[in-house]
C-alpha positions in Angstrom: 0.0 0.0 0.0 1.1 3.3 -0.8 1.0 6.7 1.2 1.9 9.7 2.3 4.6 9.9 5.2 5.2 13.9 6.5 7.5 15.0 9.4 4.2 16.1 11.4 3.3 12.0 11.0 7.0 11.3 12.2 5.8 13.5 15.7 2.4 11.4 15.9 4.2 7.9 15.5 6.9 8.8 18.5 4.4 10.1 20.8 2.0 7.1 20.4 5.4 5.3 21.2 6.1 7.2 24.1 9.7 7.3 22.4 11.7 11.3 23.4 13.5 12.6 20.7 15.5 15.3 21.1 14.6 19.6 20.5 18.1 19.4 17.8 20.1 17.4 15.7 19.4 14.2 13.4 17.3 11.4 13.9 17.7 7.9 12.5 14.2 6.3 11.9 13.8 2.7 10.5 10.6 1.2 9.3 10.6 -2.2 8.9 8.5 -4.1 5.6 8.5 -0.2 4.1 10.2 0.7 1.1 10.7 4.6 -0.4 8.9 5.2 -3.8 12.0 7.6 -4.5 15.5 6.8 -3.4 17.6 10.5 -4.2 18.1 10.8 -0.3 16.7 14.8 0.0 15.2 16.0 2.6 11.8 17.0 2.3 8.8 17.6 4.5 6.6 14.6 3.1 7.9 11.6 0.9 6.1 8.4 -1.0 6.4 5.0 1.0 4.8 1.9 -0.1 4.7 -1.2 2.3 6.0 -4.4 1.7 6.6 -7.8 2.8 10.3 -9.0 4.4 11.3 -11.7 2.1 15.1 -12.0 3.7 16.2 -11.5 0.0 15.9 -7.9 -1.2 16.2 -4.7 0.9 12.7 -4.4 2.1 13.1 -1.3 4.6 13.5 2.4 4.7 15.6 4.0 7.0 15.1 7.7 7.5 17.5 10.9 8.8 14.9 13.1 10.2 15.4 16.5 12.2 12.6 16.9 13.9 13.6 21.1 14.4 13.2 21.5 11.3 10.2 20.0 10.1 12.0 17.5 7.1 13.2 14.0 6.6 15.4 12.4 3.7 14.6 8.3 3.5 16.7 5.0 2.0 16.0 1.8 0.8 17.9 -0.4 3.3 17.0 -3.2 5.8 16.5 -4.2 9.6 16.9 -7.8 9.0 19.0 -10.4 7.8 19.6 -11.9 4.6 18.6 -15.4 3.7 22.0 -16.5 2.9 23.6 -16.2 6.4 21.0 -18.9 7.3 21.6 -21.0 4.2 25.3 -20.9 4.8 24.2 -22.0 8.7 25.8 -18.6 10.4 23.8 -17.3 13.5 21.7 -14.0 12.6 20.1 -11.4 14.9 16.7 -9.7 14.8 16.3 -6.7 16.8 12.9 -6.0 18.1 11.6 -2.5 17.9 12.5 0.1 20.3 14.4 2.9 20.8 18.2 2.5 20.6 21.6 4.7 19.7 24.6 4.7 17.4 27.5 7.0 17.3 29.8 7.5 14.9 32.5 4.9 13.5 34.3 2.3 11.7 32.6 -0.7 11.2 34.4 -3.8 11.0 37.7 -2.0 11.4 40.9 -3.9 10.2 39.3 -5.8 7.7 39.0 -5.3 3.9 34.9 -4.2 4.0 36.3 -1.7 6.8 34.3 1.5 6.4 32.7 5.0 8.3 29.5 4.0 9.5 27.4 3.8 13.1 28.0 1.9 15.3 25.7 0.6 18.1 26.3 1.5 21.5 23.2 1.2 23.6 21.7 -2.5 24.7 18.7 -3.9 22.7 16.3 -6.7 22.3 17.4 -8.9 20.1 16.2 -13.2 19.1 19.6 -14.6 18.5 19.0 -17.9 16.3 22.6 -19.8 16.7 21.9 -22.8 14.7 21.0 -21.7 11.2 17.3 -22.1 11.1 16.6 -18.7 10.5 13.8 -19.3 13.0 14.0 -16.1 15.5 10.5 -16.2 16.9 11.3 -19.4 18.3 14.3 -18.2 20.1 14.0 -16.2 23.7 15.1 -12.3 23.5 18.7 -11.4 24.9 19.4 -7.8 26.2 23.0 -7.1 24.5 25.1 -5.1 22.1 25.5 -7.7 19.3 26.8 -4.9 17.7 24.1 -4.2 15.0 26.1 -1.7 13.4 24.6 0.5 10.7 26.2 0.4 7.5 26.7 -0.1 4.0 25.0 -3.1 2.5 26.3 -3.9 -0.7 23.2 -3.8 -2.7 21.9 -1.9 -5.9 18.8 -1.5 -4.8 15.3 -2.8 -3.8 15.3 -4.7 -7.0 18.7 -6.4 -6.1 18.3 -10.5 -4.7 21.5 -9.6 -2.4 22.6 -7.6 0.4 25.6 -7.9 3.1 23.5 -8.6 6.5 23.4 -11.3 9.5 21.4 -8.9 11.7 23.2 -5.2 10.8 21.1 -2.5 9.7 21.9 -1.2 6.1 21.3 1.2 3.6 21.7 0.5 0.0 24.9 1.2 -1.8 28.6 0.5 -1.7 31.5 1.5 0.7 34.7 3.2 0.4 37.2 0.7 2.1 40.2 -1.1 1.4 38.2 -4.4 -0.6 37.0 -1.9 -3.6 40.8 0.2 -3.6 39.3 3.2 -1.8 36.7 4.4 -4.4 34.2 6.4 -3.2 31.5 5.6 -1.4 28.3 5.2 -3.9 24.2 5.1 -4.1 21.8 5.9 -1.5 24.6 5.1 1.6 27.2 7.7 0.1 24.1 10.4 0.5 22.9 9.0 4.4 26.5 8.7 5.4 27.4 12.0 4.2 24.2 14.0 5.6 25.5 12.7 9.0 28.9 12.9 9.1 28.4 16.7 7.4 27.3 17.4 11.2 28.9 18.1 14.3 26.7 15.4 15.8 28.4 11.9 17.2 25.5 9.9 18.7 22.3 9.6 17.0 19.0 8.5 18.2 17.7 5.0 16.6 13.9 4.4 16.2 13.3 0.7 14.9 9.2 0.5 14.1 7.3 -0.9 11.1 5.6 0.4 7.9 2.6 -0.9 9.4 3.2 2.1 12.4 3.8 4.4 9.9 0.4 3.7 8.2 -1.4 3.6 11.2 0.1 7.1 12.3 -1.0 8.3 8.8 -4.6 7.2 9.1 -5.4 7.9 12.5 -2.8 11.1 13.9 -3.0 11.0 17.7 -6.2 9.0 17.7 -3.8 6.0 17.2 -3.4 3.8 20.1 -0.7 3.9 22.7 1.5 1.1 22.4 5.1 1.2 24.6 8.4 -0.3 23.5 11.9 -0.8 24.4 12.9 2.8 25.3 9.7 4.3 25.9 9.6 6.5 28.8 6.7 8.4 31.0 4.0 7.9 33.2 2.2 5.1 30.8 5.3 2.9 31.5 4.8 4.1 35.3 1.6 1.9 35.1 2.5 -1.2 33.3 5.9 -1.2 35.9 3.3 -0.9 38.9 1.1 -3.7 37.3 4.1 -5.7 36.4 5.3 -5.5 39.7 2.1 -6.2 41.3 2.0 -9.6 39.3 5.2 -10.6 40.4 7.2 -10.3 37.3 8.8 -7.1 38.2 10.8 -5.7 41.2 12.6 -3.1 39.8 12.2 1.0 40.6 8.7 2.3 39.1 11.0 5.1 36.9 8.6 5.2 33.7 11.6 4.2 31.6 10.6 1.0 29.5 14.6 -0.2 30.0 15.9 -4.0 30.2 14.5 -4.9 33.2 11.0 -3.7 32.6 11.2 -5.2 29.1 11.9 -8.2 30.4 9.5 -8.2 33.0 7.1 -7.4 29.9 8.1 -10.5 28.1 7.7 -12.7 31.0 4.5 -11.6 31.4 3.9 -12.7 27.7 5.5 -16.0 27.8 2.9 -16.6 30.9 -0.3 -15.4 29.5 0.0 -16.1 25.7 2.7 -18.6 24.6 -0.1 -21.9 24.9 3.3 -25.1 24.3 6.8 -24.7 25.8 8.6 -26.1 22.6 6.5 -23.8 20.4 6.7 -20.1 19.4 4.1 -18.1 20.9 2.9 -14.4 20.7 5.4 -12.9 22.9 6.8 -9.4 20.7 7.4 -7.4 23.8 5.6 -4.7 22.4 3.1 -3.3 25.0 -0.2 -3.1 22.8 -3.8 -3.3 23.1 -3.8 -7.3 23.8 -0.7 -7.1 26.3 -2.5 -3.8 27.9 -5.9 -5.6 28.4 -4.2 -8.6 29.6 -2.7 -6.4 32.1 -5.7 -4.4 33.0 -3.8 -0.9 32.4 -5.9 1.6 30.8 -3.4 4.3 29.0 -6.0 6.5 27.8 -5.9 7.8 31.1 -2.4 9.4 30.6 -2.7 11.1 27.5 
C-alpha cells in the first residue's frame, strides 16, 4: 500500500510510542517491511512509502534521517533484517525487536577489507539470536546485548537487487569506500545517508526501529492511534505497566517510567505466561506493549494522554 509519510506523522508515531527525541540534531528512523517510492536521499517535508513484505532476500526497509527542528526528513532503501543466505550458509543472525536505541559515529568492521565510516551501536537492545542456522527467530528467547548491530553499507543496488551484506546489521543500500574496492568512493543511496550525518557536528544519534505498518497507522489515525510502549519508551504510561508488572510478580525493579531491560523483560515474562499456549513452540510474545498485552494487564493508558 502506498501513502503519504510527512514529518508532522513522524511526531504522531513517536508520541504514540512514548519514544523522546531530542529539541536538535538528526534522527535515524527505520521502518521495517516499508520501502521509499524515491531513493535521491533529499530532505523533504513529506515523501512516498509503499509497504512491503520482508522476504530475507531484497532490501525491504526504509531507514530515514529526520530532524525533527526542522520540520524534514530524507529516507533510504535499506533493511533491519537479515539476509537469507547467512542462514543457508548455517551462520547465527540477529533480529532486533523494535524500540528505541543509539549509534555513534565509526568504523565498522575495522581492520578488515569491507572496513568502512559507519554507526555503530552503543546502547543494549532486544534482540532473538537464532545460533543454529534455522533462521527461525520467533522461536528463540530475547537477549538484552550489544550484538553490535552496526549500521552500515549493505552492498546492494537497490530494492530490486536479490543480495545484500547482512546477518542482523542495519543497512542502507549502496557501496562502501574501504580497502576491498581500492578506496573508491563511497556510492548510491549510503554515500548520501553517510554524508548528511557525518556533514554534522553530531556523534550519537537516536535509533527508532518500528514498522511500515506504524507508519500507516500514524498516517490514518494522527494521535487517535493507540498507545503502544516499546523498548525505550519513557513516561508515566510505563509508570503503570511497571506498577502492574510489579504487582504480578514479574517485576521488582524501581517504578521510573523508563521502558529499560529490566522492565522489558519483565514485559516478556509476562507474555510468555499469559499467551505462549506449548513450551517447545513459538508463541505471541513481541514485547511490544499493545492493546492485547494492555488488556491482559488491566492498564488503561488512555488515562495518561
Amino acid at each position: 500500500m502506498d501513502f503519504t509519510l510527512t514529518a508532522e506523522h513522524l511526531l504522531h508515531l513517536c508520541r504514540s510510542h512514548c519514544l523522546p527525541i531530542p529539541e536538535h540534531g538528526m534522527v535515524f528512523v527505520a521502518l521495517r517491511g516499508a520501502i521509499p517510492v524515491d531513493d535521491e536521499g533529499g530532505f523533504a517535508d513529506s515523501h512516498d512509502i509503499c509497504t512491503v513484505d520482508i522476504d530475507h532476500r531484497h532490501l525491504r526497509c526504509a531507514i530515514l534521517q529526520w530532524t525533527p527542528s526542522e520540520g524534514r526528513y530524507a529516507i533510504f532503501p535499506g533493511s533491519t533484517v537479515h539476509h537469507v543466505s547467512y542462514v543457508d550458509a548455517g551462520i547465527g543472525t540477529n533480529l532486533m525487536m523494535s524500540g528505541r536505541f543509539e549509534y555513534r559515529r565509526g568504523m565498522h568492521r575495522a581492520g578488515m577489507p569491507t572496513e568502512h565510516d559507519a554507526f555503530r551501536q552503543i546502547s543494549a537492545a532486544p534482540v532473538l539470536r537464532n545460533e543454529d542456522g534455522s533462521g527461525n527467530h520467533y522461536a528463540a528467547s530475547a537477549r538484552h546485548y550489544n550484538p553490535p548491530n552496526n549500521l552500515h553499507a549493505g552492498w546492494a543496488m537497490g530494492v530490486d537487487y536479490p543480495w545484500y551484506g547482512s546477518a542482523g546489521c542495519q543497512v542502507v543500500a549502496g557501496f562502501p569506500q574501504c580497502p576491498l574496492r581500492d578506496g573508491a568512493p563511497n556510492v548510491g543511496p549510503w554515500q548520501r545517508f553517510q554524508r548528511n550525518a557525518y556533514a554534522t557536528e553530531q556523534q550519537v544519534f537516536p535509533y527508532i526501529l518500528l514498522t511500515g505498518r506504524d507508519a500507516l497507522r500514524a498516517v490514518r489515525q494522527g494521535d487517535a492511534s493507540p498507545m503502544r510502549l516499546l523498548f525505550g519508551s519513557v513516561g508515566d504510561a510505563v509508570g503503570l505497566v511497571q506498577k502492574e508488572l510489579a504487582d504480578l510478580g514479574h517485576y521488582a525493579g524501581r517504578i521510573d517510567g523508563h521502558l529499560l531491560t529490566e522492565t522489558h523483560r519483565a514485559v516478556l515474562a509476562f507474555q510468555e505466561h499469559s499467551f505462549r499456549p506449548y513450551s517447545d513452540r513459538p508463541g505471541a510474545v513481541d514485547g511490544v506493549v499493545g492493546r492485547i498485552t494492555l488488556e491482559a494487564l488491566g492498564v488503561d493508558l488512555d488515562r495518561v494522554r
